[in-house]
Backbone as JSON, one array per atom type, in Angstrom:
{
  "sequence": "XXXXXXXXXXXXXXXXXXXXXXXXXXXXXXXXXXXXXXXXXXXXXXXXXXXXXXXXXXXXXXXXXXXXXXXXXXXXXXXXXXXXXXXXXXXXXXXXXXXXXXXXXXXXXX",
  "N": [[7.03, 15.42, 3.6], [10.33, 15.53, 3.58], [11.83, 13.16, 4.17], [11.38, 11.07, 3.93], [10.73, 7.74, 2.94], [8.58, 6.84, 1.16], [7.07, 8.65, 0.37], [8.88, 10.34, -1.08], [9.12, 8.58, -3.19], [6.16, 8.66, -4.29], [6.04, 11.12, -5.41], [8.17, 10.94, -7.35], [10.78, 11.55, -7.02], [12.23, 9.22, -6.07], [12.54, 6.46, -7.79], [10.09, 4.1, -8.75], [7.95, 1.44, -9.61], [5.19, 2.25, -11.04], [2.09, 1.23, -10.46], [-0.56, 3.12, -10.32], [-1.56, 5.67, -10.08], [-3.47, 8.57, -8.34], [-5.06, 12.15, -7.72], [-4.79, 11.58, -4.78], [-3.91, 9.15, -4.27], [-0.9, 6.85, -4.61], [0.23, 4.15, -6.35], [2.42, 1.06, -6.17], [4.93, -1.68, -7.47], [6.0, -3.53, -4.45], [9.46, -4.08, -3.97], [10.85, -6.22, -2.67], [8.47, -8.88, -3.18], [6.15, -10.6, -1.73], [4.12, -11.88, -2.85], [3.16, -13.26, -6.11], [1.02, -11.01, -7.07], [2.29, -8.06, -5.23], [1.42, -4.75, -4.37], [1.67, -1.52, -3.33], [-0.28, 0.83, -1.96], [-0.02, 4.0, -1.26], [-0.97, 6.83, 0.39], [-0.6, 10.18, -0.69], [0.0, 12.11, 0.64], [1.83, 12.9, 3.44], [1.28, 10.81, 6.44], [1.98, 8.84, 9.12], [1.22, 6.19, 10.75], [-1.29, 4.26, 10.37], [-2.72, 4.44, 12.94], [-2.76, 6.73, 13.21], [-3.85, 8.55, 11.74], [-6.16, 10.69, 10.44], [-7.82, 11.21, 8.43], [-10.83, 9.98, 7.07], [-11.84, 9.74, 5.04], [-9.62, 9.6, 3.18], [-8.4, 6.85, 4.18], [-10.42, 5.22, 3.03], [-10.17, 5.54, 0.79], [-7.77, 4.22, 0.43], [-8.48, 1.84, 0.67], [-10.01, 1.02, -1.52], [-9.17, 2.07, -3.49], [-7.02, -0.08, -3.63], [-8.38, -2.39, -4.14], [-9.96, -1.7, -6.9], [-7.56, -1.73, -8.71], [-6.71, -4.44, -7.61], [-8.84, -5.46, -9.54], [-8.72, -4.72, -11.87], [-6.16, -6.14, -11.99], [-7.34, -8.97, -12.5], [-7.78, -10.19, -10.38], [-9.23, -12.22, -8.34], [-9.19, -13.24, -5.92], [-7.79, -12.18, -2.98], [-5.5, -10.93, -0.66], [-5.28, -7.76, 1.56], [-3.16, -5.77, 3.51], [-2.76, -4.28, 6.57], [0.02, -3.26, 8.41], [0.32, -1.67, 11.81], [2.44, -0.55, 13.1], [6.0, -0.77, 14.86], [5.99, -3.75, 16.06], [4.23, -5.0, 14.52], [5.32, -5.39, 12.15], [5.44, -3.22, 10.92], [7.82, -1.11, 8.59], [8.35, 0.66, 7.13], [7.69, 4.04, 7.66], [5.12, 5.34, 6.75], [2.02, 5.43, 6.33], [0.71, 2.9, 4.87], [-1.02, 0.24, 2.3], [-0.81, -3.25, 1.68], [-1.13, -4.85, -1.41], [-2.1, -7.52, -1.98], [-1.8, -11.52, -4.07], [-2.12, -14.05, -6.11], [-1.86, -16.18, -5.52], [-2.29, -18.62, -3.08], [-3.63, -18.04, 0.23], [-2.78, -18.18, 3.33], [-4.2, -18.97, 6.54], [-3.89, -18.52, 10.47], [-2.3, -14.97, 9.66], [-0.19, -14.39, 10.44]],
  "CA": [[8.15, 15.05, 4.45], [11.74, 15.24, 2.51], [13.3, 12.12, 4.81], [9.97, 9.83, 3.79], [10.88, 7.22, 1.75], [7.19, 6.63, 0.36], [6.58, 10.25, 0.15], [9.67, 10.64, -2.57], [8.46, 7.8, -4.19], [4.66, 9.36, -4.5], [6.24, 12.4, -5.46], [8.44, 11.08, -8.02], [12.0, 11.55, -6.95], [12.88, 7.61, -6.43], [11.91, 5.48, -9.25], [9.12, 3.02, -8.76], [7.17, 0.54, -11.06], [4.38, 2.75, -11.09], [1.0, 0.35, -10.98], [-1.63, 3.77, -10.12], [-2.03, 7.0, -9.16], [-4.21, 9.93, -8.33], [-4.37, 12.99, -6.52], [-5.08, 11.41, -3.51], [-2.78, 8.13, -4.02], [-0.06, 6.61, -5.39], [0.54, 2.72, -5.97], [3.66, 0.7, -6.83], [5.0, -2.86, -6.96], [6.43, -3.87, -3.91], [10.72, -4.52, -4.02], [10.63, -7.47, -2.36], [6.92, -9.43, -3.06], [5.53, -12.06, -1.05], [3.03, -13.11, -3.71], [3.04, -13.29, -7.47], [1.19, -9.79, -6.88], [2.08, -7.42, -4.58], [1.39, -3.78, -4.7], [1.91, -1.12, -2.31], [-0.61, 2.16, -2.23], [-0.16, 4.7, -0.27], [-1.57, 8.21, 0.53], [0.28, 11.33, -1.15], [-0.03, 13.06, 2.06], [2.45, 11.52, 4.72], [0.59, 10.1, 7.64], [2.93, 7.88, 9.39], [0.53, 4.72, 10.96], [-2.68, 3.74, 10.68], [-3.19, 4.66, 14.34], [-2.24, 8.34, 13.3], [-4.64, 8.01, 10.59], [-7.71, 10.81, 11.36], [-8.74, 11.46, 7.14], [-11.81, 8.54, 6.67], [-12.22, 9.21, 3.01], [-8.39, 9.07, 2.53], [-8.49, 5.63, 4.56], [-11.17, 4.36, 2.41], [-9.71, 5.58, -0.81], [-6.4, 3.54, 0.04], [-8.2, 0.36, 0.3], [-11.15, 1.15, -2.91], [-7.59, 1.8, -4.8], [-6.54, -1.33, -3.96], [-9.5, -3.47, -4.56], [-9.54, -1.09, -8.34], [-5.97, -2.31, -9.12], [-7.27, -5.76, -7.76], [-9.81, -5.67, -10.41], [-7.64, -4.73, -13.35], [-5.41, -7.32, -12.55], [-8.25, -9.93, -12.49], [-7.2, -11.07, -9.11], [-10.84, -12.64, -7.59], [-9.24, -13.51, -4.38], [-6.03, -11.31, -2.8], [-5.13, -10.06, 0.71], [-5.03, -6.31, 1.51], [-3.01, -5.9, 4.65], [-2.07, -2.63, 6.79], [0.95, -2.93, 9.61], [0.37, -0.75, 12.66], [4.16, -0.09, 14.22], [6.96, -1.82, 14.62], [5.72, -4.29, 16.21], [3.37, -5.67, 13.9], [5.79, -5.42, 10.95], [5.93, -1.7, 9.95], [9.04, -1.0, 8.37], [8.67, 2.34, 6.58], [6.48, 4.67, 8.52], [4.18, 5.99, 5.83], [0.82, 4.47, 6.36], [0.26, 2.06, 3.28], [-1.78, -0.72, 2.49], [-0.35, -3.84, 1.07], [-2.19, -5.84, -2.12], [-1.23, -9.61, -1.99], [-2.52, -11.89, -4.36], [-2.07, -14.95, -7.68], [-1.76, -17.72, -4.76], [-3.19, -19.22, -1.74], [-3.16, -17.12, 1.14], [-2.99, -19.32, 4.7], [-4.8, -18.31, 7.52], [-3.88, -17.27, 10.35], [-1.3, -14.62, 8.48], [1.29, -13.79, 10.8]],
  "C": [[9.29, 14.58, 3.55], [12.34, 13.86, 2.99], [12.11, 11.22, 4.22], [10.16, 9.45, 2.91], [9.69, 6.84, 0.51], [6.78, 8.4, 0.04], [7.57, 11.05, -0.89], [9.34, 9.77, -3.21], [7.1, 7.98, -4.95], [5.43, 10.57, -5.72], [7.23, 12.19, -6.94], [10.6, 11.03, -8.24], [12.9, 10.06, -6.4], [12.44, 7.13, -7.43], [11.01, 4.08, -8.34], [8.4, 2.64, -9.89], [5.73, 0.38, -10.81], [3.15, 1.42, -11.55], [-0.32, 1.24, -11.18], [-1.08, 4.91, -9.56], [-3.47, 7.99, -9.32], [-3.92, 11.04, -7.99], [-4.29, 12.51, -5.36], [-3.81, 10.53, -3.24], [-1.66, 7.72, -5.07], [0.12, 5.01, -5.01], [2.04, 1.9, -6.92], [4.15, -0.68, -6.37], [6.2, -2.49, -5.68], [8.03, -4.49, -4.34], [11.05, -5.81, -3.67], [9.28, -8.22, -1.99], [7.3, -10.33, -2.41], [4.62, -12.32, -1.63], [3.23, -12.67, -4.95], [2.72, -11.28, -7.6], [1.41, -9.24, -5.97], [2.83, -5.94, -4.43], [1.13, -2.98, -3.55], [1.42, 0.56, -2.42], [-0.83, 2.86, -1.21], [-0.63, 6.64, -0.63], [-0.25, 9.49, 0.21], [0.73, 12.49, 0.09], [0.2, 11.93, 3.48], [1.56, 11.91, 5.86], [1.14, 8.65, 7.92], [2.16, 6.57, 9.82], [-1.14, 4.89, 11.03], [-3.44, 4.28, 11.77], [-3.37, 6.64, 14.43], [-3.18, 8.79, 12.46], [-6.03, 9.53, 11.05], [-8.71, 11.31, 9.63], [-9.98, 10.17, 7.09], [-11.79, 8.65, 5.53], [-10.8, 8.98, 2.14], [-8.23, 7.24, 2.72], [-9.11, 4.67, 3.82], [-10.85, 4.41, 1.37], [-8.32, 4.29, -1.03], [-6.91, 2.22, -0.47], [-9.4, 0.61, -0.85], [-9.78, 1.39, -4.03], [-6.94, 0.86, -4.95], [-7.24, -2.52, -4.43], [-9.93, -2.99, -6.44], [-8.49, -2.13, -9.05], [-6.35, -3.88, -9.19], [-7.89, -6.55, -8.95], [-8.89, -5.89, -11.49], [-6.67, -5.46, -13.44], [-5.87, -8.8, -12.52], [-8.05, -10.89, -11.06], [-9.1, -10.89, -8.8], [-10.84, -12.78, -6.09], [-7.58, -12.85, -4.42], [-6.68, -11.0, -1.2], [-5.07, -8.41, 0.49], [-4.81, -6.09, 3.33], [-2.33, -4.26, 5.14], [-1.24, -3.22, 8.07], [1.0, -1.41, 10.17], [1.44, -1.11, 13.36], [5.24, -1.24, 14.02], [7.11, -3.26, 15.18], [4.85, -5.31, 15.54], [3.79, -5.53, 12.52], [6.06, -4.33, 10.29], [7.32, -1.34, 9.67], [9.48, 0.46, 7.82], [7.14, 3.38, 7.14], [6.05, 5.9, 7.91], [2.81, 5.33, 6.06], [0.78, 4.11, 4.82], [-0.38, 0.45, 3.44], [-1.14, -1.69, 1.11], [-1.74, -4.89, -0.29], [-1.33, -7.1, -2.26], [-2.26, -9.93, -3.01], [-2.09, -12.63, -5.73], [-1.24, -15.98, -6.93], [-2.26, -17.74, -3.55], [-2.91, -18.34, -0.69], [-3.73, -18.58, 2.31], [-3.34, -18.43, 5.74], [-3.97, -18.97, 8.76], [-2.53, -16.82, 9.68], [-0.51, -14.41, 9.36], [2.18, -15.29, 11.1]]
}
């Protein structure tokens, strides 16, 4: 999808501060963080929400790529959050899964 702002960023034609990729995904810090880390991997193949969502092994790869990344940046404890619509915070409608994490997280999160 040419108008998808995460899907030129995967792809190469915005600039991001590349943290991972594969074939499958692509991960990158977040522009404006809400924690020390936070990293933002999403699927190379646009699929706009969560709800739209029907791959399982892409779904599971997003968040095993983020709990990876997790690792390598020695984070022990982090958030990994997904916004379904615009209602619940979605802002760019790529499905992606957020990594939080290198301070306290407060429950509940919204």
């Amino acid at each position: 999808m040419t108008d998808c702002l995460f899907c030129r960023i995967a792809e190469g034609s915005i600039p991001s501060k590349k943290v991972f990729e594969d074939d499958a995904t692509y991960a990158f810090e977040d522009i404006a963080p809400r924690a020390p880390t936070h990293v933002l991997v999403v699927p190379r193949a646009h699929v706009s929400t969560l709800a739209e969502a029907s791959d399982e092994a892409l779904v599971g790869r997003l968040f095993l790529t983020a709990a990876r990344i997790a690792r390598e940046k020695g984070l022990e404890s982090y958030r990994v959050v997904v916004n379904n619509g615009e209602g619940a915070g979605q802002t760019v409608f790529h499905l992606h899964v957020h990594l939080l994490g290198g301070r306290e997280m407060a429950w509940p999160p919204g």
